[in-house]
N, C-alpha and C positions, 0 to 999 in steps of 0.2 A: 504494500500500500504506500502510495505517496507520500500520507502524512510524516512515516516512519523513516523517511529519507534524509540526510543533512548533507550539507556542504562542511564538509572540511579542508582548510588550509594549509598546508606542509610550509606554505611563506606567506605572510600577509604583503610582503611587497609585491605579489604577484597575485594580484586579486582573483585575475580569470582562471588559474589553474587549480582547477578544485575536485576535490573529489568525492564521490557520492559514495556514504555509508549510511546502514544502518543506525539506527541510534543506541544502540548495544555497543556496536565498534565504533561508533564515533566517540562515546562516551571512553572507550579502552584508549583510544588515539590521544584524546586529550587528558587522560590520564599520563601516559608518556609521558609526553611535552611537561606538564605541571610537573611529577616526580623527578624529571631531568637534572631540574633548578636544585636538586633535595638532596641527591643520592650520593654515598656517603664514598668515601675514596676508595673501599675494600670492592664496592660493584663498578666502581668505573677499572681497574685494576683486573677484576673480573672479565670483563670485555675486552681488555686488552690485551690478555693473554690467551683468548678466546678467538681473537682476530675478527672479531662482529664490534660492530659501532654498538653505543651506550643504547641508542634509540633501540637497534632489534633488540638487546639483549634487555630491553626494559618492555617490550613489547609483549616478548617470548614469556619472561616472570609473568607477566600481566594475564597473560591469554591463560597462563596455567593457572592465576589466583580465578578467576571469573568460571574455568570450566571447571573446578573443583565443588 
């Protein structure tokens, strides 16, 4: 359904490039982005030995806290 649909931003400097999700994953996506600002040196450290950016590896955490 429609209503169920949002835009989300990966760049706000780039207004038209958006993408449609759910509001389940759009709600996971900007979860990301907020916990980014948060996350403590032992998960950035995490990802880096991990060879995946902070973002998937906070995505990947995220998608498992929500299917749980």
């Amino acid at each position: 359904m429609r209503r169920h649909v949002q835009a989300h931003h990966d760049d706000h400097t780039k207004p038209l490039s958006v993408r449609w999700l759910c509001t389940r994953c759009h709600g996971v996506e900007r979860k990301a982005v907020l916990l980014a600002y948060q996350i403590p040196r032992d998960v950035k450290a995490k990802a880096k030995r991990e060879g995946v950016s902070l973002r998937a590896l906070i995505l990947q955490l995220l998608r498992e806290w929500v299917t749980k």
